[in-house]
C-alpha positions as CSV (number, residue, x, y, z in Angstrom):
1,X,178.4,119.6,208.3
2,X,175.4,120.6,206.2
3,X,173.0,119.2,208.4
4,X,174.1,120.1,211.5
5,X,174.3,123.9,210.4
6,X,170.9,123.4,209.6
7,X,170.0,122.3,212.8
8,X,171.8,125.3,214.5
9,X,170.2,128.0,212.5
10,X,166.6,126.0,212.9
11,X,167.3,126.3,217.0
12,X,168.3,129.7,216.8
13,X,165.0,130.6,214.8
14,X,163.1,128.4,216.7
15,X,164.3,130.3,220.0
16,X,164.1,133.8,218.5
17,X,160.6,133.0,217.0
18,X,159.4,132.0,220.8
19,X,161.3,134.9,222.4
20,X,159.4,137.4,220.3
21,X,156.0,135.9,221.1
22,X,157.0,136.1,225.1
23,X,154.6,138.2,227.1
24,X,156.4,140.3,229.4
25,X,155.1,138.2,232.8
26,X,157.9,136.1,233.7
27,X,155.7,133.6,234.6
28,X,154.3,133.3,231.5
29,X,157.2,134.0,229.9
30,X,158.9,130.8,231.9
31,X,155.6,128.9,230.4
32,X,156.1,129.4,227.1
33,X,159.5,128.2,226.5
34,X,160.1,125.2,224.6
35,X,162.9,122.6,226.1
36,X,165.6,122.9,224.1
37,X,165.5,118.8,223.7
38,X,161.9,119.5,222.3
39,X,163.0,122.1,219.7
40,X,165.9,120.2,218.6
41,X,163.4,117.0,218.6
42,X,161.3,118.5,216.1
43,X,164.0,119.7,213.8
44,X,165.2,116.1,214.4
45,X,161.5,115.6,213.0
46,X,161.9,117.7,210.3
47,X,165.1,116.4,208.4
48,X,163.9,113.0,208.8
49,X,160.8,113.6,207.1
50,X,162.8,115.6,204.3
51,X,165.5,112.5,204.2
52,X,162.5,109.7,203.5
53,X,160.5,112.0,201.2
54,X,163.9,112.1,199.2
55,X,164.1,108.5,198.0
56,X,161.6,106.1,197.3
57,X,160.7,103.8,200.2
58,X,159.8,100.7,197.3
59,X,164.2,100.9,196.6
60,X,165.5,102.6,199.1
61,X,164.9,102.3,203.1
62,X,165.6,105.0,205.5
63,X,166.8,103.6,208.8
64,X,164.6,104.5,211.9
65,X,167.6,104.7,214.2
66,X,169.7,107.7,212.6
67,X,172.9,107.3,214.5
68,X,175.8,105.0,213.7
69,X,179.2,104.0,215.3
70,X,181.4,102.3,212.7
71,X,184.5,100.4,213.1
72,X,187.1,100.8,210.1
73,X,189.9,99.2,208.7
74,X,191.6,100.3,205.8
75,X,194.7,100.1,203.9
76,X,195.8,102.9,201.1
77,X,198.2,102.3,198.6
78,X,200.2,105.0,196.1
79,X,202.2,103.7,193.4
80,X,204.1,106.6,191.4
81,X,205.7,105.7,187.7
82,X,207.8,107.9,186.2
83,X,209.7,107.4,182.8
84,X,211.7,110.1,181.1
85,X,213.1,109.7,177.1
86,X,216.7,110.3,177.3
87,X,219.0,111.4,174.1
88,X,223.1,111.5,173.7
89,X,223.8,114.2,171.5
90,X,226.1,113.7,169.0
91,X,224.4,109.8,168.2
92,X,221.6,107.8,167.5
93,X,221.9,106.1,170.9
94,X,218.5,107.1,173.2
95,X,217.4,105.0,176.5
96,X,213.8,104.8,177.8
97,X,213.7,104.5,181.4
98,X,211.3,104.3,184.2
99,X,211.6,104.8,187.9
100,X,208.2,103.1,190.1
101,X,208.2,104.2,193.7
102,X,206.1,102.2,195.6
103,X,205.8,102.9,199.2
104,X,204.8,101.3,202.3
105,X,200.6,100.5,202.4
106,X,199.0,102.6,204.9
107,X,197.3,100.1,207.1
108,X,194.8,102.2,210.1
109,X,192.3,101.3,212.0
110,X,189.3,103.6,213.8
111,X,186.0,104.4,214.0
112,X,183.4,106.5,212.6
113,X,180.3,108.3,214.7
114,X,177.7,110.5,213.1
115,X,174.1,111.0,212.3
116,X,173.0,109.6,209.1
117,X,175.6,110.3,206.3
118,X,177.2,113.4,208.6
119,X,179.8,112.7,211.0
120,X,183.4,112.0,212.0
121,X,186.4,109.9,212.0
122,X,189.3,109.3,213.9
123,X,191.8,106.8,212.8
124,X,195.8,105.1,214.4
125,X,197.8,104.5,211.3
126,X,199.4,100.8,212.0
127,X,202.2,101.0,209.5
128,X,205.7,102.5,210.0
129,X,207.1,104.9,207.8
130,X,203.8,105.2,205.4
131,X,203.6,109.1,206.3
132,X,200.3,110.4,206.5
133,X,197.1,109.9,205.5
134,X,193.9,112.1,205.9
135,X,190.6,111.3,204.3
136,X,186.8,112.9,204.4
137,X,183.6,111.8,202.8
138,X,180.2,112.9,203.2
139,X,177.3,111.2,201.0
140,X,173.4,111.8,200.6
141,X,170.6,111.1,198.5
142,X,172.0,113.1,195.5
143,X,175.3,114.1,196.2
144,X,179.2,112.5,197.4
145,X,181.7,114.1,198.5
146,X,185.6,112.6,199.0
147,X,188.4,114.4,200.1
148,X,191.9,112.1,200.6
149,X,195.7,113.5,201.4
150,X,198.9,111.3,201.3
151,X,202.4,112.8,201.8
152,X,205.3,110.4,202.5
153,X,208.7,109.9,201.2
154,X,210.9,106.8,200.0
155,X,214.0,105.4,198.6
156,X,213.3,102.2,197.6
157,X,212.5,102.4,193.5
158,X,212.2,99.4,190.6
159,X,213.9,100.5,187.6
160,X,214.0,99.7,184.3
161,X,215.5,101.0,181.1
162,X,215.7,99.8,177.3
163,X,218.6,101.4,175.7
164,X,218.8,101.7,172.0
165,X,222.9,101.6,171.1
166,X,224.7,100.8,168.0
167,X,221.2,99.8,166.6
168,X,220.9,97.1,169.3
169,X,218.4,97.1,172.1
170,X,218.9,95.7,175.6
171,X,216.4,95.6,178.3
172,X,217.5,96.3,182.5
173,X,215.5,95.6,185.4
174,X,216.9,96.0,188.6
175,X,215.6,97.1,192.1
176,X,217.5,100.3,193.5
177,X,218.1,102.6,197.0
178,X,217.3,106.0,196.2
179,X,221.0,108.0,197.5
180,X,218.6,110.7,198.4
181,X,214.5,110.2,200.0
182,X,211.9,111.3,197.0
183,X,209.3,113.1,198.9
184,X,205.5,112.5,197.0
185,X,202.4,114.4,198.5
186,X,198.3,114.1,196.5
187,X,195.4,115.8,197.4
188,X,192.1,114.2,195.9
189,X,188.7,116.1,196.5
190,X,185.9,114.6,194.4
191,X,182.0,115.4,193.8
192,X,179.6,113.6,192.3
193,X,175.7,114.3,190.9
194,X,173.3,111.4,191.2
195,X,170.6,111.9,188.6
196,X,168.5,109.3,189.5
197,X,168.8,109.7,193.8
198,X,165.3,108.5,194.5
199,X,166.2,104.6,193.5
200,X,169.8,104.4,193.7
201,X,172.4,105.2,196.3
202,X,175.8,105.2,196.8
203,X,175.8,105.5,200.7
204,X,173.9,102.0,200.8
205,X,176.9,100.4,199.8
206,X,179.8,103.0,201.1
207,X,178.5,104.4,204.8
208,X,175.3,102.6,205.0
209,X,173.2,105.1,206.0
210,X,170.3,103.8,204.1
211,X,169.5,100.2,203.0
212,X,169.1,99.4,199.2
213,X,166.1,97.2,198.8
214,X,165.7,96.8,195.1
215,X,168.1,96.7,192.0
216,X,168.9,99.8,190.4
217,X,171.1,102.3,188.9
218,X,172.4,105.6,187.8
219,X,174.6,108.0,185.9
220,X,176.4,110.1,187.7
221,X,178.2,113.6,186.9
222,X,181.3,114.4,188.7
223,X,184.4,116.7,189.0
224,X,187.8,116.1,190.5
225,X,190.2,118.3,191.6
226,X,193.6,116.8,192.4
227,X,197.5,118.2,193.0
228,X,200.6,116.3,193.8
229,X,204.2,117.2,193.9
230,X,206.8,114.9,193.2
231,X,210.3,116.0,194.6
232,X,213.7,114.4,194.4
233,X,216.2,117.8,194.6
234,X,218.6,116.6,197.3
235,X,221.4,116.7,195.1
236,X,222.7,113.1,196.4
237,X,220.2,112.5,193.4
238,X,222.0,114.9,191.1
239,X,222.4,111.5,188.1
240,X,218.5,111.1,188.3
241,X,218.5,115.1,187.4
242,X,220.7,114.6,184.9
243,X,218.7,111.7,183.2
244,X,215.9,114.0,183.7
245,X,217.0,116.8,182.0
246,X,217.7,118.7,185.0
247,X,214.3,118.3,186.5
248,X,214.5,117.8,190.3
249,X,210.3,118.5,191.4
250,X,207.5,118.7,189.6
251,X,204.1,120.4,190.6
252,X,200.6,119.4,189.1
253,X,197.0,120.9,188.9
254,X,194.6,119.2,187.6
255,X,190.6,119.7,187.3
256,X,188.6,116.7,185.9
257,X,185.5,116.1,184.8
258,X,183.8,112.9,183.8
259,X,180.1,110.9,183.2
260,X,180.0,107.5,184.6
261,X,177.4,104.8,186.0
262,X,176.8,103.3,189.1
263,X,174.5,99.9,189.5
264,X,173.6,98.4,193.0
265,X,172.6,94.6,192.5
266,X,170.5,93.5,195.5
267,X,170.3,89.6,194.9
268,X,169.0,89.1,198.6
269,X,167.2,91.2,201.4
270,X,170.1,93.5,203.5
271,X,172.7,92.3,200.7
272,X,173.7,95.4,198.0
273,X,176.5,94.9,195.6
274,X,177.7,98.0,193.9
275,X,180.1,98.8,190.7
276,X,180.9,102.7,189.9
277,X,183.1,103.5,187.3
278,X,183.3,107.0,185.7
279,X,186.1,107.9,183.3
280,X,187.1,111.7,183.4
281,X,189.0,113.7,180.9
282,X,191.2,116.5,182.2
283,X,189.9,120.3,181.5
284,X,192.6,122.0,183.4
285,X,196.1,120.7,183.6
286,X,199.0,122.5,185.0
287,X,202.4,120.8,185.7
288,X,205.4,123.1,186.9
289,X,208.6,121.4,186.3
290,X,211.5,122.9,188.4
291,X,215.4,122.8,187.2
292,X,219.3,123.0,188.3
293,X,221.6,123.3,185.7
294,X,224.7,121.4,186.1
295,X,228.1,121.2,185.0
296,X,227.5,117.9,183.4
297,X,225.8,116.5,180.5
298,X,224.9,113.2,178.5
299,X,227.7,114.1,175.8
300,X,229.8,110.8,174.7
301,X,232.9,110.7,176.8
302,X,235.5,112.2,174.8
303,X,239.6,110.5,174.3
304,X,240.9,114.0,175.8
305,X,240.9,113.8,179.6
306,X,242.0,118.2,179.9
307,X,238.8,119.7,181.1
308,X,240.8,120.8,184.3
309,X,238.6,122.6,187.1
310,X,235.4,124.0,187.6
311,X,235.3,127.6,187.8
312,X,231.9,128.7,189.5
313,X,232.4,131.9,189.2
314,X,232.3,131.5,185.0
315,X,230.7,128.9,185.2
316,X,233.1,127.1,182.8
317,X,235.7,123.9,183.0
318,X,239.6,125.1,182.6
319,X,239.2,124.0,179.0
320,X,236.6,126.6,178.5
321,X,233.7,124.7,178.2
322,X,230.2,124.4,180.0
323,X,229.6,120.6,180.5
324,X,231.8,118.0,181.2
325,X,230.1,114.1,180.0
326,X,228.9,112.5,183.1
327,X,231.3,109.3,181.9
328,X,234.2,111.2,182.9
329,X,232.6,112.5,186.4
330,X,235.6,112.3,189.2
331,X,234.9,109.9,192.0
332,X,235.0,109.7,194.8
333,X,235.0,113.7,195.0
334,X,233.7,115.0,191.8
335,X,233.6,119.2,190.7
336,X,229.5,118.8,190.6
337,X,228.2,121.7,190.7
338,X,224.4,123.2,190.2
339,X,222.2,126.4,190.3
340,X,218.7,126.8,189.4
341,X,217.0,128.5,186.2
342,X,213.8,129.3,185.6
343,X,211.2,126.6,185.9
344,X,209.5,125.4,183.1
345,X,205.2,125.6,182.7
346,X,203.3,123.5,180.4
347,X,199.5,123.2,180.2
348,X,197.7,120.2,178.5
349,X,194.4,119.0,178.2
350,X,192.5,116.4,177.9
351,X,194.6,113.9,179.8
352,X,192.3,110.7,180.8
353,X,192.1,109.5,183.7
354,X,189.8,106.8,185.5
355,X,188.0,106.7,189.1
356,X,186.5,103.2,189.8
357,X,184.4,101.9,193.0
358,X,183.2,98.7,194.8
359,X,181.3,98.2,197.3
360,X,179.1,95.3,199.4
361,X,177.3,96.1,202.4
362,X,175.2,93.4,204.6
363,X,172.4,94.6,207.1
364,X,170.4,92.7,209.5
365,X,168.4,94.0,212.1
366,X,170.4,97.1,213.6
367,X,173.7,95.7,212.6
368,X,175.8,96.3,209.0
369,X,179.5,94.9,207.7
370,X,181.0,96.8,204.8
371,X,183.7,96.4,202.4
372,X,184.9,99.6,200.4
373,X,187.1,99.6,197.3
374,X,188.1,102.8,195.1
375,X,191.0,103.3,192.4
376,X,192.3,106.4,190.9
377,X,194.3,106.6,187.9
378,X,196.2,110.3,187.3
379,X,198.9,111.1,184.6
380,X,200.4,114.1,183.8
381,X,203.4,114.6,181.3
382,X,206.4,117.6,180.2
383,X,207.7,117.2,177.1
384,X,210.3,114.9,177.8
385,X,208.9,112.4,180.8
386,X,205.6,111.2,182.1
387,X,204.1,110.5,185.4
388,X,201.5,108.4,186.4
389,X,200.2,108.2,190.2
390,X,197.9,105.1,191.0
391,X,196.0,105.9,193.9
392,X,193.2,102.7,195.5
393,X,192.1,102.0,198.8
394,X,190.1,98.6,200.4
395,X,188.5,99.7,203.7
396,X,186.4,97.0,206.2
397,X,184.1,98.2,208.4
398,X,181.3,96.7,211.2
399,X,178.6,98.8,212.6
400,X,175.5,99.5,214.9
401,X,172.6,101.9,214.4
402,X,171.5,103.6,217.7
């Protein structure tokens, strides 16, 4: 996008300059004017000679041929954990539990066209029921740029729980159908700073848009903005709430910012090998938790069975009381009944997270093979549960410079 703005606003100077230097004979005039394919040759000209003056040519080669087609295959996966801390009032007795949804991986295939490290993408997602995936990159000789968005929705979940009752513990695993879908959308935009840009590169390895020649490294800076939801209200789900204190969707915002190191080995000519890791520490992190209330609780099932019906309109059993224990719920038509109150904010910081790369690349002549790895680590809490999203892709690709 950068560069071909620049090549627009080169044109349109280039065309301006040469209509203001027109005389006002036609003939000369006609003359006088430069071929558009020779302006937009010399600004072609121009940001090549600006992208080789940019690295040094003893590490890092800048292709003659400056466009690329790229075949791609990749495959995404999202695993979400999330474990809540559960009380009974009145005892001892607490359970630790943990829900892991793990969907469907996104398998796609597609290809890639551009001109040096700008271009574009189009993709056929292979996999049923994955939902969607979108994803943008851009790399140069200083700079990255990653911008990835999943939303998708599932109901198979692993649970497990270790209940503390009577002062004895017991352990249960089990695999589970959600009664409702749990609907799980991420947004990932991440750039990074290469201090040392003139020896090392992370498109050698990534987009191959230039060839590493020589070993070396660099730190890198970079920031991360990311935002998921996580949402469960259909209230087929309504025990989940419970066990959740009453939570039903949680909202995060979180801005991270990190120091890491990248290192591209290059044990043979056309081969690079490079490890990136960078571990980032939250600065910003926002997490909106939103509630129903119900008409049942965790309380201990009590030996009187007189709680009678539901009044919504009190919002109270017959018995005069607010919650009913979720032991004595009616089946197969129980009195359930819910409203929302206000959500609850909480902002934390310093919540660390982890962003990790691999990549090996293979040139020869005007042909490359890739292979792309990345993993991202992102937690977020409330005061009762925690969340943790694992996000990683492993991506294939075969190209040709034109």
């Amino acid at each position: 996008m950068i560069r071909r703005t620049i090549i627009c606003l080169l044109l349109f100077s280039l065309n301006a300059a040469a209509q203001e230097q027109e005389p006002f004979d036609s003939t000369s005039t006609q003359d006088s004017k430069l071929n558009w394919m020779e302006q937009l040759h010399e600004v072609q000209q121009l940001l090549e000679t600006r992208a080789k003056a940019a690295v040094d040519a003893r590490y890092i080669e800048v292709p003659e041929k400056p466009w690329r087609v790229v075949l791609r295959y990749k495959e995404n996966v999202v695993d979400v954990d999330y474990s809540q801390s559960v009380d009974f009032p009145g005892t001892n007795d607490h359970s630790d539990w943990n829900l892991c949804f793990e969907p469907p991986v996104a398998s796609s295939v597609g290809f890639w066209v551009g001109y040096r490290g700008t271009g574009f993408s189009y993709s056929k997602s292979l996999t049923k029921n994955a939902g969607r995936y979108y994803s943008l990159s851009s790399t140069g000789a200083k700079y990255g740029f990653n911008f990835r968005l999943r939303r998708f929705n599932t109901q198979d979940a692993k649970i497990s729980s270790t209940d503390y009752e009577n002062g004895q513990t017991t352990q249960y695993d089990s695999t589970l159908n959600m009664p409702a879908p749990v609907w799980i959308r991420s947004v990932y935009i991440n750039g990074y700073y290469v201090f040392n840009g003139r020896r090392y590169s992370q498109a050698a390895a990534y987009n191959q848009s230039v060839i590493q020649r020589r070993s070396a490294g660099s730190f890198l800076l970079g920031a991360t903005w990311y935002q998921s939801s996580f949402d469960y209200s259909d209230i087929r789900n309504f025990v989940f709430m419970i066990l959740g204190h009453g939570i039903y969707r949680a909202k995060v915002h979180q801005a991270n910012l990190g120091v890491g190191y990248g290192y591209n080995w290059v044990p043979l000519r056309g081969l690079v090998v490079n490890v990136m890791a960078m571990p980032t520490v939250s600065l910003y992190n926002r997490v909106k938790a939103y509630k129903y209330e119900t008409n049942y609780d965790l309380s201990p099932k009590e030996s009187v069975d007189n709680y009678g019906d539901w009044n919504k309109e009190t919002k109270t059993w017959a018995n005069g009381k607010t919650h009913k224990p979720i032991l004595m719920i009616d089946t197969p038509n129980p009195q359930f009944d819910y409203w929302d109150v206000e959500p609850e904010v909480n902002h934390s910081m310093f919540r660390l997270n982890l962003d990790l790369r691999l990549g090996i690349a293979y040139n020869w002549r005007n042909y490359f093979v890739g292979a792309q790895a990345q993993y991202n680590n992102f937690n977020y809490k409330n005061d009762h549960g925690k969340i943790n999203i694992y996000d990683a892709y492993a991506r294939l690709s075969f190209g040709v410079r034109l």
